[in-house]
N, C-alpha and C positions, 0 to 999 in steps of 0.2 A: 952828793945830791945832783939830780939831773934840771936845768933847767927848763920851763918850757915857758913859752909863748904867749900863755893864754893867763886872762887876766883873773886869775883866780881870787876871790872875796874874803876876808874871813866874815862869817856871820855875828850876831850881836853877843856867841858867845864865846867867837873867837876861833871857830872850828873852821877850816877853809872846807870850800865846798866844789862839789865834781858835778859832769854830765855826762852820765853814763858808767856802765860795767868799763868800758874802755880807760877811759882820762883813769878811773878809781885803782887800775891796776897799774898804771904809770909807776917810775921809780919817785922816790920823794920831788917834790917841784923847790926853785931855793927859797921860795918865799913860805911854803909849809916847814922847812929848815928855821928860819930865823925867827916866824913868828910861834909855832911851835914846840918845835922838835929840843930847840939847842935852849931854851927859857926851862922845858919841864928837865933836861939834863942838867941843865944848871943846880936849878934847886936839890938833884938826887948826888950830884958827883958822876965827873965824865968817864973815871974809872970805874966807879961802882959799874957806870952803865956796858962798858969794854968787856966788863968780867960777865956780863949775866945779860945782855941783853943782843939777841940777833935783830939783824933789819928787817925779818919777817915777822917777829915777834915786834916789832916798833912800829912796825907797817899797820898791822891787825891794832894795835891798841890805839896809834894816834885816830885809825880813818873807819874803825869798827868801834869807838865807845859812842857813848851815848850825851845827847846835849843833857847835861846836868850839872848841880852843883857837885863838890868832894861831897863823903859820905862826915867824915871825921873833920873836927875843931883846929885843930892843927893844920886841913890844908883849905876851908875854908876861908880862916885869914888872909890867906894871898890870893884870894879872891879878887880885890881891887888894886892889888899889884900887878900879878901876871894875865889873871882873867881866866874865867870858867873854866875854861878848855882847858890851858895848861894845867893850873893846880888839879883839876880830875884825873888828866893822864898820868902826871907826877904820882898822885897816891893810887890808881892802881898798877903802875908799874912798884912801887914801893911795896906793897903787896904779894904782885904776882913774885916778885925775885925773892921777898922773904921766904915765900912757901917754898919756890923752888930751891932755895939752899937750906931748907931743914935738914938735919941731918939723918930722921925718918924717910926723906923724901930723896932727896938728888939725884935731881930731876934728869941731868944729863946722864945719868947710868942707868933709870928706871924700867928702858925697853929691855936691858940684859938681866932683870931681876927675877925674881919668880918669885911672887907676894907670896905670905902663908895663908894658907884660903883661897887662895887664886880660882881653883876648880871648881870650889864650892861657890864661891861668891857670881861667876861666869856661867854657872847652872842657875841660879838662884835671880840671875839679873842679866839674861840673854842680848845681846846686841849685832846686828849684820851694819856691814859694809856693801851696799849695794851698789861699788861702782863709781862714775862720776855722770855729772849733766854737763851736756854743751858747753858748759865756761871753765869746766876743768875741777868744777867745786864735788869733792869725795861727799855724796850721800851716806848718812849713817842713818840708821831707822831701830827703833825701840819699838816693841811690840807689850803695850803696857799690863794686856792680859797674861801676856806672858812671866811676869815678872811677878815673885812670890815677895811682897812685901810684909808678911808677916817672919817669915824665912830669913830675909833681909835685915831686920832689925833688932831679929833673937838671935842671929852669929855677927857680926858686927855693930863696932861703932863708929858714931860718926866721922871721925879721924879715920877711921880704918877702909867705911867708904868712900870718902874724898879721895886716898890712896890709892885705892883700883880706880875711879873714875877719871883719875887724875892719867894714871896710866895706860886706861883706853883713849883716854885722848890725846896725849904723847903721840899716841901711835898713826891717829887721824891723822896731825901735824905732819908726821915723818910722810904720812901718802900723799899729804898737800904739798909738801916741798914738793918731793920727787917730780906729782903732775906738776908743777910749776917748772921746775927744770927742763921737763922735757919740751914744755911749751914754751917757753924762752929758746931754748936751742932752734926752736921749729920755728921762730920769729913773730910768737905767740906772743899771749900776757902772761904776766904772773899771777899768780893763785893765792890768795890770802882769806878766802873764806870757807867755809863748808856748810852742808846741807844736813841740820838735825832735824829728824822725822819723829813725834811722838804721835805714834799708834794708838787710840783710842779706840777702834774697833774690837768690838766682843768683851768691853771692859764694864763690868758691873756699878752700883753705886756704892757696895761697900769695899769693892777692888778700889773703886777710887779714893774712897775715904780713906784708906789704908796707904796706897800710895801719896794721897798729897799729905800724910801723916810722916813719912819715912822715906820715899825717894824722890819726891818731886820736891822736896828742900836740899838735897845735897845735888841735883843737878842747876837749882836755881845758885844755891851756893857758890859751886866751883865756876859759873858762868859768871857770876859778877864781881866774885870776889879776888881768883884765883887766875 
């Protein structure tokens, strides 16, 4: 971890807090290490964490979740031991590494796979990469008229679309490293977030009803869960 200077807070529920895009993209500070990072590692095991967990995937969950409590009984308890923040990071990281080492899933060979349905499901549920904005963050845009949600949910199921969504997002990830890479070499920031765009334009109200029936639960899914 990098130290830095500046007297950063944790708030009442424990999340240390930034000013600006800038400070947000810094490397870990050692006071988000001690009150943070090394407490929710504790409770999961530092190996678990060595085996399944990058600093860019640590980065996104400690300073991208959300102030709340855990979802589950089990990490609410340590609620007045370690405090909100931690036990929430602790259980979606517990989470995110489950999914990632399914044996349906593994995750780290996913981009070299070729799902069954891959063509059909990527017809059936269209997605562009449009690029990046000024901070380096990869635009992805969904176009929800476009997307055949009846289509959708008579060839797959829900496991099955979590698995291609899961893999179009792998991929997002692998473009956000790289711009990070390249903007660290250039004496830049790093890149831990992205730009999801849902297209509402030209979408019906039984398009819609159909969608928040069948894809806008496996995208709220795999965003909170996964």
């Amino acid at each position: 971890p990098v130290m830095i200077n500046r007297p950063f807070q944790p708030n009442s529920w424990g999340k240390i807090s930034f000013e600006g895009i800038t400070e947000e993209s810094l490397a870990f500070t050692l006071k988000e290490y001690d009150l943070v990072i090394k407490p929710a590692l504790d409770l999961l095991g530092v190996e678990r964490a060595r085996e399944h967990c990058s600093e860019d995937l640590l980065l996104r969950c400690v300073r991208g979740s959300n102030n709340k409590y855990p979802d589950d009984t089990k990490w609410r308890r340590l609620v007045p031991k370690v405090g909100a923040h931690v036990a929430s990071l602790a259980e979606a990281l517990d989470k995110i590494w489950g999914y990632r080492c399914r044996p349906e899933v593994q995750a780290n060979k996913i981009l070299g796979r070729h799902l069954p349905n891959s063509d059909v499901f990527h017809e059936l549920w269209p997605m562009s990469l449009c690029g990046v904005d000024e901070f380096g963050h990869v635009i992805e845009c969904e176009q929800l008229s476009q997307i055949d949600a009846m289509g959708v949910a008579s060839r797959f199921s829900t496991e099955e679309l979590l698995l291609h969504v899961f893999q179009r997002q792998e991929a997002v990830q692998r473009m956000m490293t790289e711009e990070s890479m390249k903007r660290i070499a250039a004496g830049g920031e790093r890149v831990y977030k992205h730009v999801h765009i849902l297209d509402l334009n030209g979408v019906s109200m039984m398009q819609f009803v159909r969608l928040k029936g069948t894809v806008l639960p496996v995208i709220k899914h795999l965003g909170e869960q996964f």
